[in-house]
mmCIF file of the N, C-alpha and C atoms, coordinates in Angstrom:
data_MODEL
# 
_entry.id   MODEL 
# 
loop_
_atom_site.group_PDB 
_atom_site.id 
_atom_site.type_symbol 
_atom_site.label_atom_id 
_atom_site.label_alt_id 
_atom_site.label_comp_id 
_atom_site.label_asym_id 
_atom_site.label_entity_id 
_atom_site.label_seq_id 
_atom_site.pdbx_PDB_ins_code 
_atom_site.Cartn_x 
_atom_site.Cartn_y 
_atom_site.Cartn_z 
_atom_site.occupancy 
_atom_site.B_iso_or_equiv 
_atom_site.pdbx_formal_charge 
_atom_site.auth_seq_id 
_atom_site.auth_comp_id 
_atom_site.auth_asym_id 
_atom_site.auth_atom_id 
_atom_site.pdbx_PDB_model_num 
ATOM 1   N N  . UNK A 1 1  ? 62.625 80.026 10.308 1.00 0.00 ? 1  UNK A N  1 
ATOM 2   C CA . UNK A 1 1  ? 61.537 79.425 11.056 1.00 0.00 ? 1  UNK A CA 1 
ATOM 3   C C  . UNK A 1 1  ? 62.080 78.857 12.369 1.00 0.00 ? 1  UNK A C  1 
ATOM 4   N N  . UNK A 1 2  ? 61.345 78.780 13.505 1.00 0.00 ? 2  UNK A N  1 
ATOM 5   C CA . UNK A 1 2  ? 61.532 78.557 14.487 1.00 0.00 ? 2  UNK A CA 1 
ATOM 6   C C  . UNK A 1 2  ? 61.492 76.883 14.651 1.00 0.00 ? 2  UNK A C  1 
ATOM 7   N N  . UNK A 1 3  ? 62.287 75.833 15.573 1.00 0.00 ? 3  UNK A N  1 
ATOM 8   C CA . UNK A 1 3  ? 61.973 74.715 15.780 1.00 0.00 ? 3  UNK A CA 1 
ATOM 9   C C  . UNK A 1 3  ? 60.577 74.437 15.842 1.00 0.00 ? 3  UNK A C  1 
ATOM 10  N N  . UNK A 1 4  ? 60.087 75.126 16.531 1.00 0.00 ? 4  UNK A N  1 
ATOM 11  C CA . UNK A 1 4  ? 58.770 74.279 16.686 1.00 0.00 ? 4  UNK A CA 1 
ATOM 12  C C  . UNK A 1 4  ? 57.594 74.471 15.905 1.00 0.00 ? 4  UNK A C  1 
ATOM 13  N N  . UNK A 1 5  ? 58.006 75.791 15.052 1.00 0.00 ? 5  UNK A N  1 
ATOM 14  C CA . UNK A 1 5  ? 57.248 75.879 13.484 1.00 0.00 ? 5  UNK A CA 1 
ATOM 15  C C  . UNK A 1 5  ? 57.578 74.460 12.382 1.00 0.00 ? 5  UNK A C  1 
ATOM 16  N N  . UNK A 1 6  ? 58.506 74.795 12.537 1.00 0.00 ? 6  UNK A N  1 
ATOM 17  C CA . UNK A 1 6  ? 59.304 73.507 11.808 1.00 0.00 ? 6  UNK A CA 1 
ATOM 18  C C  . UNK A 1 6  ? 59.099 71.995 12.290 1.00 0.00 ? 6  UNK A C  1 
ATOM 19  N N  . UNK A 1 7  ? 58.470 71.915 13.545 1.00 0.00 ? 7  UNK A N  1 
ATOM 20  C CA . UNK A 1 7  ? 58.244 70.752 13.465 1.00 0.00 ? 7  UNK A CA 1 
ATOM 21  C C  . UNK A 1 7  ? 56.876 69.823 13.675 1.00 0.00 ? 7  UNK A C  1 
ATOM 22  N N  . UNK A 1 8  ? 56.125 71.377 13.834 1.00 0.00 ? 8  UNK A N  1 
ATOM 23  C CA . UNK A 1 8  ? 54.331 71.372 13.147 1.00 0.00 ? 8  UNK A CA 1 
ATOM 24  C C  . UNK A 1 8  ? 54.434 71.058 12.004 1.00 0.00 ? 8  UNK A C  1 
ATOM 25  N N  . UNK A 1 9  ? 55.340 71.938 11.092 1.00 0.00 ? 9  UNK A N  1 
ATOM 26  C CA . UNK A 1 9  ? 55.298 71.813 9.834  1.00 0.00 ? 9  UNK A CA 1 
ATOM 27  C C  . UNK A 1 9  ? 55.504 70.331 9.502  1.00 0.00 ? 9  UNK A C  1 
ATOM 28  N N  . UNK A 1 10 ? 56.337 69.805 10.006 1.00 0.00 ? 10 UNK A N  1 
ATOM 29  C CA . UNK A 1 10 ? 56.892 68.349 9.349  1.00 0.00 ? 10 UNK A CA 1 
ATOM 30  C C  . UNK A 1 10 ? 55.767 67.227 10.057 1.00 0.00 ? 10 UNK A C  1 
ATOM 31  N N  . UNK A 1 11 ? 55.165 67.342 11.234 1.00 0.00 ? 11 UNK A N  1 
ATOM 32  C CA . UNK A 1 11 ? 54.058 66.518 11.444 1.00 0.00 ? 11 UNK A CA 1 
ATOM 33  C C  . UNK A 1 11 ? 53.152 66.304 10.704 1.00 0.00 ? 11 UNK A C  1 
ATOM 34  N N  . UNK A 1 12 ? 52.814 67.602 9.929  1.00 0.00 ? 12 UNK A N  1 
ATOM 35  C CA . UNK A 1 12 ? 51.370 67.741 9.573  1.00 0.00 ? 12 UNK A CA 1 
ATOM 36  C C  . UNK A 1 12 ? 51.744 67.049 8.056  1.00 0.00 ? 12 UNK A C  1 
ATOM 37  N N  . UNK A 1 13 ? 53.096 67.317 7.608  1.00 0.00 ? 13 UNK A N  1 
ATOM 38  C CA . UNK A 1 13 ? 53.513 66.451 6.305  1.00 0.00 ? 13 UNK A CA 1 
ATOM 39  C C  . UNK A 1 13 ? 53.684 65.368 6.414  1.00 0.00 ? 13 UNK A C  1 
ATOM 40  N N  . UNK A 1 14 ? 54.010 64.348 6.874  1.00 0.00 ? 14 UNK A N  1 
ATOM 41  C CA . UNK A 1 14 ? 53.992 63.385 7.427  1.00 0.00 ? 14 UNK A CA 1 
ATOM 42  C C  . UNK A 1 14 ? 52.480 62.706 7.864  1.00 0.00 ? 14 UNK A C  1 
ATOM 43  N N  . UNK A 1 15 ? 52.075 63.345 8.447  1.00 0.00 ? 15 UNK A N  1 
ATOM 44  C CA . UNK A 1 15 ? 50.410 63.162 8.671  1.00 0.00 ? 15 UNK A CA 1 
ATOM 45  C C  . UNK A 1 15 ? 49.655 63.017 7.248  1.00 0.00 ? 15 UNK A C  1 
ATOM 46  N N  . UNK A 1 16 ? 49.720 64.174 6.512  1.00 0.00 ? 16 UNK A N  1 
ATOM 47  C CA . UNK A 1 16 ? 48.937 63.832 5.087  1.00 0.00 ? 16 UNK A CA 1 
ATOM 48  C C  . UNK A 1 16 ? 49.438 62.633 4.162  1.00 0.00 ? 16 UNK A C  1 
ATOM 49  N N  . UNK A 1 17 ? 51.011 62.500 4.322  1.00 0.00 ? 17 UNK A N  1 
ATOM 50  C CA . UNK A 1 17 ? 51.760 61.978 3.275  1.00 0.00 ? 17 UNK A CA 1 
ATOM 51  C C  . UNK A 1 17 ? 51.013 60.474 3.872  1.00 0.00 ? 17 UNK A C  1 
ATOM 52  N N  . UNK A 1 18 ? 51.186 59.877 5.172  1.00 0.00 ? 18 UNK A N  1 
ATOM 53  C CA . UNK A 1 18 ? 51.174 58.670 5.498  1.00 0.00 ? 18 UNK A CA 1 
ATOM 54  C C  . UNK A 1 18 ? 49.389 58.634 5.393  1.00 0.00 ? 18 UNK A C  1 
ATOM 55  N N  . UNK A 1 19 ? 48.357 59.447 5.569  1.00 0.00 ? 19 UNK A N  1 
ATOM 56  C CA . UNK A 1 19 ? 47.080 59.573 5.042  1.00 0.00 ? 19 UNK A CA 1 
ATOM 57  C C  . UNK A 1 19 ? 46.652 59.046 3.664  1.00 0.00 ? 19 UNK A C  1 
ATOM 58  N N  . UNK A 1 20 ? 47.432 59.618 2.524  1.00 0.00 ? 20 UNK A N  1 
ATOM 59  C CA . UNK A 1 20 ? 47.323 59.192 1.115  1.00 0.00 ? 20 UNK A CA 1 
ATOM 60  C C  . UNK A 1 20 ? 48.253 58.416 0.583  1.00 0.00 ? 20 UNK A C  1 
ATOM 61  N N  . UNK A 1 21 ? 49.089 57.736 1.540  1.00 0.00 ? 21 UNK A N  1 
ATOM 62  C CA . UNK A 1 21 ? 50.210 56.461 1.585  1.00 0.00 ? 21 UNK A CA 1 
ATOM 63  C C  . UNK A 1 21 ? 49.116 55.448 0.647  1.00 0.00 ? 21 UNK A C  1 
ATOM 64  N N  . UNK A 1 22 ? 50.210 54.556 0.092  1.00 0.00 ? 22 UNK A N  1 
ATOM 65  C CA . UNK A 1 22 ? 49.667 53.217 -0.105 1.00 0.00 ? 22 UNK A CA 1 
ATOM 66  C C  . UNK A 1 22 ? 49.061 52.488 1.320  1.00 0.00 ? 22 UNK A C  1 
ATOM 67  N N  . UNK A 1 23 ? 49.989 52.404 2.196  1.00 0.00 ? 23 UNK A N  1 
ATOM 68  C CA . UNK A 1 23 ? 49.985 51.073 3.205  1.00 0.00 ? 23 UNK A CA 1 
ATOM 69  C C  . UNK A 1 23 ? 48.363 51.399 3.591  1.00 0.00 ? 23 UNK A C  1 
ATOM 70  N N  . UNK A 1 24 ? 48.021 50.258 4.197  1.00 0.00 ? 24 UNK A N  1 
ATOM 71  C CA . UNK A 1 24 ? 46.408 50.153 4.769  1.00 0.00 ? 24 UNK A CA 1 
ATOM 72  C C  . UNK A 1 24 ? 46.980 50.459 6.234  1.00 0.00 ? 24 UNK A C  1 
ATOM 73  N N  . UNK A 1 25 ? 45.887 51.595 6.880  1.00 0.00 ? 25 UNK A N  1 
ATOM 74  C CA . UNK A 1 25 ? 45.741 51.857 8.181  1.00 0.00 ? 25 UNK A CA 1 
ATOM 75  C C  . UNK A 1 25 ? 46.019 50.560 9.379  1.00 0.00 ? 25 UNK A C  1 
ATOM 76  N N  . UNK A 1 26 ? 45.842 49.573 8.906  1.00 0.00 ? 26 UNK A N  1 
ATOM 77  C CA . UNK A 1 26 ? 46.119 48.072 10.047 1.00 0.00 ? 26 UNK A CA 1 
ATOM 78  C C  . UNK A 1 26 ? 47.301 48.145 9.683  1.00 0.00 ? 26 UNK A C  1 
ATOM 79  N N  . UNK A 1 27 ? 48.039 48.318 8.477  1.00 0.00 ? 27 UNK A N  1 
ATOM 80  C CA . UNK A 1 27 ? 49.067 47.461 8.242  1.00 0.00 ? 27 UNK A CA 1 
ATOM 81  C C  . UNK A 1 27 ? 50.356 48.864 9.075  1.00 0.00 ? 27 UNK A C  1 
ATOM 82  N N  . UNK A 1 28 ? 50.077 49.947 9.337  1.00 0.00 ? 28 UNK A N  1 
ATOM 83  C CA . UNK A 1 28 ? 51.064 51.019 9.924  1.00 0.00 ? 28 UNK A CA 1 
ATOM 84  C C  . UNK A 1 28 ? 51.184 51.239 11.026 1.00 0.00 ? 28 UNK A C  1 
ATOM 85  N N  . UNK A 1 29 ? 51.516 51.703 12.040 1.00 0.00 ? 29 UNK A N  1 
ATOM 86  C CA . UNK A 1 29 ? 52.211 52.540 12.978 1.00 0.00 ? 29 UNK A CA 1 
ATOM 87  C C  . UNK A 1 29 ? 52.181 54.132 12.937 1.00 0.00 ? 29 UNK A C  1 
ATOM 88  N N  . UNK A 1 30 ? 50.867 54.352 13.395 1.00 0.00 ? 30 UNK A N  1 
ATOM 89  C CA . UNK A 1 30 ? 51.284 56.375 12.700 1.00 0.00 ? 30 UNK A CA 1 
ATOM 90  C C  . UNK A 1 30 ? 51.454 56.616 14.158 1.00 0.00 ? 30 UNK A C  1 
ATOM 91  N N  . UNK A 1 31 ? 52.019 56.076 15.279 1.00 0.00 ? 31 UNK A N  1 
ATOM 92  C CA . UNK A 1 31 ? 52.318 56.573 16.887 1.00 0.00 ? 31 UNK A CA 1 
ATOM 93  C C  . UNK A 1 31 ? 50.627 57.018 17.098 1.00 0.00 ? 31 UNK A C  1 
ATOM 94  N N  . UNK A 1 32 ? 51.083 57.239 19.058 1.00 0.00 ? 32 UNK A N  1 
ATOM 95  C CA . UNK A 1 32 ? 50.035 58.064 19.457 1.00 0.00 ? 32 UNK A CA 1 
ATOM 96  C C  . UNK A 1 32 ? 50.332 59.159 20.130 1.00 0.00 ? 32 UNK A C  1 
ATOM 97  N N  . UNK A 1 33 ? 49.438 60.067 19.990 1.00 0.00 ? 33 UNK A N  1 
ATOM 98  C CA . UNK A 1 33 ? 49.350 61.200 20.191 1.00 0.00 ? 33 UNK A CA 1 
ATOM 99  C C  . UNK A 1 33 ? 48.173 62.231 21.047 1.00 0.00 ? 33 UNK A C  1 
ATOM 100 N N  . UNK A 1 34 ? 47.612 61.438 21.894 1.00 0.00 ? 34 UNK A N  1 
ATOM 101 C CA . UNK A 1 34 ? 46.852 61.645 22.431 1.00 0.00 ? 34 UNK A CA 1 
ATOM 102 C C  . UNK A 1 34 ? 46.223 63.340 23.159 1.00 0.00 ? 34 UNK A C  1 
ATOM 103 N N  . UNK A 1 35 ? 45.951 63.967 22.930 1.00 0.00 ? 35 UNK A N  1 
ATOM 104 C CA . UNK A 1 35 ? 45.945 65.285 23.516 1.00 0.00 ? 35 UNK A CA 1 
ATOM 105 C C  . UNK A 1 35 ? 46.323 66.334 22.719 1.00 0.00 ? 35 UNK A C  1 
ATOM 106 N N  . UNK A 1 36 ? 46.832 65.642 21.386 1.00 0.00 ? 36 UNK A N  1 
ATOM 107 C CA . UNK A 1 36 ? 47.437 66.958 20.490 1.00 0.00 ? 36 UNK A CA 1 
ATOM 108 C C  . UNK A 1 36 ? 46.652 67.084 19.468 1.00 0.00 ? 36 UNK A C  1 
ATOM 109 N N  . UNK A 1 37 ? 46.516 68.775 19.259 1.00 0.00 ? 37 UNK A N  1 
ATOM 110 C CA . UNK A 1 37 ? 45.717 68.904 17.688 1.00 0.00 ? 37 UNK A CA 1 
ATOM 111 C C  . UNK A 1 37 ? 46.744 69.857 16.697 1.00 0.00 ? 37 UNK A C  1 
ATOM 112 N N  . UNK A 1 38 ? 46.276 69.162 15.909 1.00 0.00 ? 38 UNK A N  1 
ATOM 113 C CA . UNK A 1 38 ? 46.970 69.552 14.799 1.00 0.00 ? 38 UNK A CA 1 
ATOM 114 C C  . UNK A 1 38 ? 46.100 70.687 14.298 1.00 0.00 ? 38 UNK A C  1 
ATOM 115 N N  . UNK A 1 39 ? 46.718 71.933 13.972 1.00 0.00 ? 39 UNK A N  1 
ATOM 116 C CA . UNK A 1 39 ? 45.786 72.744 13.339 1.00 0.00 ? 39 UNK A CA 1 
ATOM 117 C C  . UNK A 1 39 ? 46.800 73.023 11.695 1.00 0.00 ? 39 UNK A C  1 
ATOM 118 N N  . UNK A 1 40 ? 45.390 72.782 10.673 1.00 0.00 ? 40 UNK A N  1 
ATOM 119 C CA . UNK A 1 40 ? 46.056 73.105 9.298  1.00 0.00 ? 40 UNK A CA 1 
ATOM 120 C C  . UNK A 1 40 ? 45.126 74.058 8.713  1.00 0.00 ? 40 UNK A C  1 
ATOM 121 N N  . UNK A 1 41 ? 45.586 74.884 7.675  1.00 0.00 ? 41 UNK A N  1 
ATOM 122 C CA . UNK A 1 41 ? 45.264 74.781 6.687  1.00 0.00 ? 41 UNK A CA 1 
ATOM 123 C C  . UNK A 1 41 ? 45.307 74.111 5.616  1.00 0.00 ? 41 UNK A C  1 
ATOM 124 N N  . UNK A 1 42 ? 43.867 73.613 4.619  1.00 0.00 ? 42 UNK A N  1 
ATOM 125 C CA . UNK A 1 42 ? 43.800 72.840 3.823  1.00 0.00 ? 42 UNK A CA 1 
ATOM 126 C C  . UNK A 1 42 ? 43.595 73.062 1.923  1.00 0.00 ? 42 UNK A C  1 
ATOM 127 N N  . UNK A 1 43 ? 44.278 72.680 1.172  1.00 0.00 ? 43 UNK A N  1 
ATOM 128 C CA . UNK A 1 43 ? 44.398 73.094 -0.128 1.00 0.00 ? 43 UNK A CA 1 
ATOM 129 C C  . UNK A 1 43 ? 42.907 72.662 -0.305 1.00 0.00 ? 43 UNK A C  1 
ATOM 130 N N  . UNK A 1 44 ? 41.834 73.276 -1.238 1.00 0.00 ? 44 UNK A N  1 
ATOM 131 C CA . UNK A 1 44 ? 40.251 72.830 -1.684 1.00 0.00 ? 44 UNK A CA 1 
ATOM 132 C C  . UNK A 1 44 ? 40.628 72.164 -2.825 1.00 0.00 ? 44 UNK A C  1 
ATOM 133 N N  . UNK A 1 45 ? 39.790 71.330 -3.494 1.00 0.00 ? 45 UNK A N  1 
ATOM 134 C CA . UNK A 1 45 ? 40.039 70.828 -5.108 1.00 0.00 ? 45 UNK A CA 1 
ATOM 135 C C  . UNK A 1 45 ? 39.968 69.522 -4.930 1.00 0.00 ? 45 UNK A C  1 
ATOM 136 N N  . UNK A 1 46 ? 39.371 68.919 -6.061 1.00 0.00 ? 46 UNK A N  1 
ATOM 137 C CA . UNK A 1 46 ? 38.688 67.624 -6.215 1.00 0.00 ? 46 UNK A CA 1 
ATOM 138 C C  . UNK A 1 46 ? 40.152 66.279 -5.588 1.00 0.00 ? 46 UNK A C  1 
ATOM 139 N N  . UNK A 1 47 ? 41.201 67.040 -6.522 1.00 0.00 ? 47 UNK A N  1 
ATOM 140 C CA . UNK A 1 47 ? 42.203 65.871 -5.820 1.00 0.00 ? 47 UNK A CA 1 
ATOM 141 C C  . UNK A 1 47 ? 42.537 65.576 -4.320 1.00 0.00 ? 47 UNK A C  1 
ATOM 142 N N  . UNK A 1 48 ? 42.255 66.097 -4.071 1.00 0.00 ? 48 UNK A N  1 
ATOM 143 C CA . UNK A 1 48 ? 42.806 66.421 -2.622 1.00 0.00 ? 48 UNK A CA 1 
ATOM 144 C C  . UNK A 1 48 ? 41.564 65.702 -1.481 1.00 0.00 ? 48 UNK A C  1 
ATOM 145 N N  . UNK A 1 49 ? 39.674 66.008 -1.752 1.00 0.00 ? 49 UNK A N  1 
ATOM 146 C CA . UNK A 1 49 ? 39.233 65.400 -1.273 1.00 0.00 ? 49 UNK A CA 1 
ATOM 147 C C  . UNK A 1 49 ? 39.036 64.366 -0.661 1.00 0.00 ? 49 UNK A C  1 
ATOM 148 N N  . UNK A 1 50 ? 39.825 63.367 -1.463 1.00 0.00 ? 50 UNK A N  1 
ATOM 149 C CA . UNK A 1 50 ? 39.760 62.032 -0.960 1.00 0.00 ? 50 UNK A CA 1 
ATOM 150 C C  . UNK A 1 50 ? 40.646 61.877 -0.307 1.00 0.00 ? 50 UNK A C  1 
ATOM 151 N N  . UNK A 1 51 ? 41.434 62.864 0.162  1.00 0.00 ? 51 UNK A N  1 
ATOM 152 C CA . UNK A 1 51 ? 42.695 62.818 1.408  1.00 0.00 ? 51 UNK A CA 1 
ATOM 153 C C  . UNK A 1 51 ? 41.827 63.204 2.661  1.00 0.00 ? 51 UNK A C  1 
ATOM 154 N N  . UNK A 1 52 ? 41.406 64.183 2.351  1.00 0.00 ? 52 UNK A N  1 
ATOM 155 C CA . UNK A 1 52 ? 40.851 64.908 3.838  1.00 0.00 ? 52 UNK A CA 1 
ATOM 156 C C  . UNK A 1 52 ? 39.713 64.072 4.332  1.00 0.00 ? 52 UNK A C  1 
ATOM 157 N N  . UNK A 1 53 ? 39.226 62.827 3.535  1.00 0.00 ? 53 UNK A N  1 
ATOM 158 C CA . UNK A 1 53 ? 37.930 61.936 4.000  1.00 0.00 ? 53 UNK A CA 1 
ATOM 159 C C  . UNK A 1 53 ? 38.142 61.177 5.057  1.00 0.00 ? 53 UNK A C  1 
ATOM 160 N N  . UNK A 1 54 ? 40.496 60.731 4.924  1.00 0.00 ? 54 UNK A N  1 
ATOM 161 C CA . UNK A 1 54 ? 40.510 60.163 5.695  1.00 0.00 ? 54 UNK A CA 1 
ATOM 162 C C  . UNK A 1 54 ? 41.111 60.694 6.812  1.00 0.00 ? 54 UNK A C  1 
ATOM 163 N N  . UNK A 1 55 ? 40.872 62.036 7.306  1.00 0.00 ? 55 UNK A N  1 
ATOM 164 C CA . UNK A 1 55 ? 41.590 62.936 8.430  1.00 0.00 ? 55 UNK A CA 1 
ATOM 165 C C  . UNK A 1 55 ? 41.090 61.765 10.010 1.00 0.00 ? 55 UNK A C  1 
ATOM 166 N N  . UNK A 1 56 ? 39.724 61.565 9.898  1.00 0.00 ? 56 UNK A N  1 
ATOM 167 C CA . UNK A 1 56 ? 38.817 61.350 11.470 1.00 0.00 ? 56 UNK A CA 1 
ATOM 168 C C  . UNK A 1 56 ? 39.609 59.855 11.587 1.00 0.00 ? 56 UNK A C  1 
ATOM 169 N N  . UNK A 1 57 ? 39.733 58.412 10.413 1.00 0.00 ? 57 UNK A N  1 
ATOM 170 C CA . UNK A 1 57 ? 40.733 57.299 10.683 1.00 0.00 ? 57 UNK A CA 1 
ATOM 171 C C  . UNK A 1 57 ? 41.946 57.676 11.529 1.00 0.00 ? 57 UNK A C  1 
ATOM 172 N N  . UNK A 1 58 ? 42.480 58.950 10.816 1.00 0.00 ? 58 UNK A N  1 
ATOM 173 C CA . UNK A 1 58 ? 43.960 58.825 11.662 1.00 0.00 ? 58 UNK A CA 1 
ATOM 174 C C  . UNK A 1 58 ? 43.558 59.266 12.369 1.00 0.00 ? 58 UNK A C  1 
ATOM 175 N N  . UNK A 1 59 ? 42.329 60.209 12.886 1.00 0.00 ? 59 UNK A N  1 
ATOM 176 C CA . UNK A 1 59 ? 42.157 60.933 14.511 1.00 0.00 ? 59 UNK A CA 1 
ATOM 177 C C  . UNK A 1 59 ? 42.153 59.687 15.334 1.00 0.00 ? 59 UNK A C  1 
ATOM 178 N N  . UNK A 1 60 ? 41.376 58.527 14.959 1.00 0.00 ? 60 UNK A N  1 
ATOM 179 C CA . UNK A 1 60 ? 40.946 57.817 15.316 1.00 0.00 ? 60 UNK A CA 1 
ATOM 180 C C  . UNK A 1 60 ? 42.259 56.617 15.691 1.00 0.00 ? 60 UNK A C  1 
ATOM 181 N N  . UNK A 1 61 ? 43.208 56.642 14.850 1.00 0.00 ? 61 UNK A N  1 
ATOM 182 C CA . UNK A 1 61 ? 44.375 55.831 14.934 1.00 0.00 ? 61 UNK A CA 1 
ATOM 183 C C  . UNK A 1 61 ? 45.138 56.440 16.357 1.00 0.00 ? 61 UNK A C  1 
ATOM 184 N N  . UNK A 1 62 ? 45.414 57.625 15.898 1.00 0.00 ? 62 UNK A N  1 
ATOM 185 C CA . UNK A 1 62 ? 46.888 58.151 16.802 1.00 0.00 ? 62 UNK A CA 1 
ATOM 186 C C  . UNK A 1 62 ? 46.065 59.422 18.288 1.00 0.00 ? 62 UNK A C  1 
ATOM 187 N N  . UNK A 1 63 ? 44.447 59.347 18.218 1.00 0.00 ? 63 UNK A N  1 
ATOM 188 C CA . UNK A 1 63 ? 44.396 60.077 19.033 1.00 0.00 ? 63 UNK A CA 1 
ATOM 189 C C  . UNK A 1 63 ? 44.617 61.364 19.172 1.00 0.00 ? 63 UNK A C  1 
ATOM 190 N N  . UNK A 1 64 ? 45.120 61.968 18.298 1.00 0.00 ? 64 UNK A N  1 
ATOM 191 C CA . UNK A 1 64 ? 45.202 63.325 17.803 1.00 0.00 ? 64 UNK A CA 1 
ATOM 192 C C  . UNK A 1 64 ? 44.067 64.058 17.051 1.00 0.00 ? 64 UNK A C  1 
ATOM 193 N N  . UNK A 1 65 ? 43.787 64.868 17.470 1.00 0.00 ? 65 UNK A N  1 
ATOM 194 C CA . UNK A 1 65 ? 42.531 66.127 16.652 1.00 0.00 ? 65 UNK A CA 1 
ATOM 195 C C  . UNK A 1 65 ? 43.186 66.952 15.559 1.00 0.00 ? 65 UNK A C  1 
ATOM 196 N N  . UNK A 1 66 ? 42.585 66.899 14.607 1.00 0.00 ? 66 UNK A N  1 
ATOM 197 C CA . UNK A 1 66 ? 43.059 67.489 13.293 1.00 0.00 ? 66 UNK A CA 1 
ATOM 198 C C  . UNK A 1 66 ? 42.106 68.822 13.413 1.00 0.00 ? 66 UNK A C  1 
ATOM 199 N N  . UNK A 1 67 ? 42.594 70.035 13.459 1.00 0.00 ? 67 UNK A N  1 
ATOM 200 C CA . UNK A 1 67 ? 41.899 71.480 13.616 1.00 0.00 ? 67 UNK A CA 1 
ATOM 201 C C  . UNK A 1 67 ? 41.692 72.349 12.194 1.00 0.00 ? 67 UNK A C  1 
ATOM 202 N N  . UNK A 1 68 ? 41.251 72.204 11.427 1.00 0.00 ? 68 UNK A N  1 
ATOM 203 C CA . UNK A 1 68 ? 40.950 72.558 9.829  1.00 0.00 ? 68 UNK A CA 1 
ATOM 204 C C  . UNK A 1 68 ? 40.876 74.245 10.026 1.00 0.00 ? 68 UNK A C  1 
ATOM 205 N N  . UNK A 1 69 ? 41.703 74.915 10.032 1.00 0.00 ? 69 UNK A N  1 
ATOM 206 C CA . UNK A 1 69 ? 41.110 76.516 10.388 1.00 0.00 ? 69 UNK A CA 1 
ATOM 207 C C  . UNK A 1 69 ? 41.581 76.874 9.190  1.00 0.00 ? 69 UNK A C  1 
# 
């Protein structure tokens, strides 16, 4: 994989992981990112829903667009 595959890849992990984190959105630092979208694909299934509810908070935190293709 190329660097910069590799480091979509690790944003977007990082992005979900700190999404379904314990910490409360006030209490973190997810940076900003203003101008960048993230494009994912997303796993479907009941567990997972309540991750992707909170995609628009972190849009909303770091300024970044989450692109669901």
């Amino acid at each position: 994989m190329t660097t910069k595959i590799l480091r979509k890849v690790l944003l977007a992990t990082c992005a979900l992981a700190g999404l379904s984190g314990l910490a409360h959105a006030a209490d973190f630092d997810y940076g900003k990112f203003p101008g960048y979208t993230l494009k994912v694909k997303l796993i479907g299934g009941t567990q997972y829903e309540h991750l992707y509810t909170r995609i628009p908070e972190w849009e909303k935190l770091t300024g970044a667009k989450v692109d669901i293709v």
